[in-house]
Each structure stands twice: as C-alpha cells, then as structure tokens.
N, C-alpha and C positions, 0 to 999 in steps of 0.2 A: 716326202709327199705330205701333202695337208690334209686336215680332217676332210675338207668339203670335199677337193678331188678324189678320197675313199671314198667318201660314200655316195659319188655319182657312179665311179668304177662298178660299184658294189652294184647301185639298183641296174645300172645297164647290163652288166652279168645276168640279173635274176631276169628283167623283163625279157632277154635275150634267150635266154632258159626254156621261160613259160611259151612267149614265139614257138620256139623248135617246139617244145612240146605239142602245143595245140595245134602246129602244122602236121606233126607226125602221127596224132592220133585219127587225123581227118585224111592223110595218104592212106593210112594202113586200112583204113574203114570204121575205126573205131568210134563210136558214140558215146558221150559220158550219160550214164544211166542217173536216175534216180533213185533206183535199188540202193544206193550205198549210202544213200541222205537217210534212209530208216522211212521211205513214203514207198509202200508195195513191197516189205523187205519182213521178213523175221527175224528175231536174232542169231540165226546163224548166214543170213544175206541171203535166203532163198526168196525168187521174185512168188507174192500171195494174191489168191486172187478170192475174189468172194463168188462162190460158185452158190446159186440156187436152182435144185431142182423141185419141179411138182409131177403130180400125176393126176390126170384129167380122164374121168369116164365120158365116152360121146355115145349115148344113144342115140338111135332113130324114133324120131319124136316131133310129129306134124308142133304140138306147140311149142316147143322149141323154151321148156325150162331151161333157164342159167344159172346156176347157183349165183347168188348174190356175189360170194369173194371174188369172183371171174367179170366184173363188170367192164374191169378195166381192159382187157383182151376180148370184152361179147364182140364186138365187132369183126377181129380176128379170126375166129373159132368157127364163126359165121358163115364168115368167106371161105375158110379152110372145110369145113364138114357141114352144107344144107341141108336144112331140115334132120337136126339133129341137137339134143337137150344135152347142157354140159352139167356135170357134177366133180367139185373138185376134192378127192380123194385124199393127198396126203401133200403139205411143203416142208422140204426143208434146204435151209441154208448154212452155211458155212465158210469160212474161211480157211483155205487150203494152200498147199504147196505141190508142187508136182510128184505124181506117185500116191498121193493120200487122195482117200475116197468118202463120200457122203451115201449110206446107205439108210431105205426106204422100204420099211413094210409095208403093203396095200392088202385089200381085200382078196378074197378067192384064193388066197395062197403065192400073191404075185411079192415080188420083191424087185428093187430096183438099185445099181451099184453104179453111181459116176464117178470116174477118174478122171483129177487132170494129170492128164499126159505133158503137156506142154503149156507155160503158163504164157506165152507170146512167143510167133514165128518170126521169121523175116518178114513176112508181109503182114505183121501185125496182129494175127487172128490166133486164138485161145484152141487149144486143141484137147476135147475130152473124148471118153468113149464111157456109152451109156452101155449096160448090162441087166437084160429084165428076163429073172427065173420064175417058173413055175414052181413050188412044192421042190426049190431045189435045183431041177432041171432048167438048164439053159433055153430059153426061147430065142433070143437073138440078141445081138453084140453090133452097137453100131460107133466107128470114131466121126467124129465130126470135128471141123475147123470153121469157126464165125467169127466174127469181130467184137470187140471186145462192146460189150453192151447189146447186145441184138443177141434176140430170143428164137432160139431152133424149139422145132419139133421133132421127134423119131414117135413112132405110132407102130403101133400092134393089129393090126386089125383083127377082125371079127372074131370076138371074145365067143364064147358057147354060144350065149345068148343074140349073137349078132351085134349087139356093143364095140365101141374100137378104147385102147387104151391108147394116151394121149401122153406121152413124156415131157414137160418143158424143160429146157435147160438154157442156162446162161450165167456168163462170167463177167466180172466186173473190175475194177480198180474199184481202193476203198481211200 
C-alpha cells in the first residue's frame, strides 16, 4: 500500500470516529459543555457562578428617599413596595461553586447566608437558598430557582419598627 492510500485510510478512520462520536453524544443527550474549556470552571472543573447578594431596608416614607447606590433598580423597588424610602444596607459578591456560601452582617443584629445549591438546572436556572438570622436565631430559609442573570427578591417583612428587609440576589456567568 502507498503513502497516500495510508493516509486517506487513516483520515477516513478518524473523520469516521469523530461522526460516531458526535452522533452518539447527541443520542445519549449529551452536550459538550464549556466547563471543560476553563470559561465557568475552577481548577478542579467545578461549574462558578458569580453570585451577588444585597440587603435593602424599605420604610414607609410618603417622600419616598432612595439611597443614591439603588438608582439603577429605583424604578423596580417602586413598583415592588409604594410609598416607601429605600436604604441600601450591605453588598456583597463573590465567586462560588456549589455548596459555598457568601455571608452578610446587617444592622439590628440581622445576618444573611446564600448558598448556591445548584450552579445550573436542566431548564437553565441557578438554584440558591437564602438564610436570614436574627441575633443567631433562624428567621426564615427560602430556595429559589431564576435564570441565570435576573434578580430575585425574598423579603422579611415588618421589622419592629414596621420597615420590611429586602434581600437581592442573583447569579451570573463571568
């Protein structure tokens, strides 16, 4: 056999390879990820999401103060709680894996703990659960499933003083 007949033999083998391959990764339901390119991946392949949470105080407040940092959601907050002044309390963000959490001191004694649970479902959406203590004590535990870029709220309402505490949360690709 000749060099050139090898080496058609040869690529029609491989192309014939890749074929079956990329047939059978689409039978079985398989999707080739971007995790493994190192885009949404840690060095151990875990999928990362950039999780930030805030806390927002909402009085009842005919003039309806906005903290300056909040301009970009006034609108939002608006619609969500009338006739009521925001103050934003405390941000933080981070970059996580599933199982690791971003924890959050506030005023009054309140604390706040977000997990991601799940860094992407079948249908695409980001899975955390938010955790807001009192002095310690558990006040409520909520999981939530959004899509990836779109901003939840979970809310406390009526703080002592009739105030509601405002949790944002949201997940991202970086």
């Amino acid at each position: 056999m000749n060099l050139s007949r090898r080496w058609a033999m040869r690529t029609g083998l491989t192309m014939a390879g890749l074929i079956f391959g990329a047939t059978a990764m689409v039978g079985f339901g398989m999707r080739p990820t971007r995790a493994g390119a190192g885009v949404g991946a840690d060095p151990r392949g875990e999928v990362v999401r950039h999780v930030t949470v805030f806390a927002i105080l909402a009085t009842p407040d005919r003039a309806k103060s906005v903290d300056h940092r909040l301009s970009t959601i006034q609108k939002y907050l608006g619609e969500l709680l009338p006739d009521h002044g925001f103050k934003l309390l405390d941000v933080k963000s981070a970059r996580i894996v599933a199982g690791e959490s971003i924890d959050s001191r506030l005023t009054h004694g309140y604390s706040v703990e977000t997990t991601l649970l799940r860094p992407i479902d079948e249908d695409g959406k980001v899975k955390l659960r938010c955790e807001l203590d009192l002095d310690g004590e558990r006040q409520f535990s909520a999981t939530i499933r959004a899509p990836l870029n779109q901003l939840f709220f979970c809310e406390r309402p009526y703080l002592t003083d009739g105030s509601r505490l405002l949790i944002g949360l949201a997940a991202r690709e970086f």
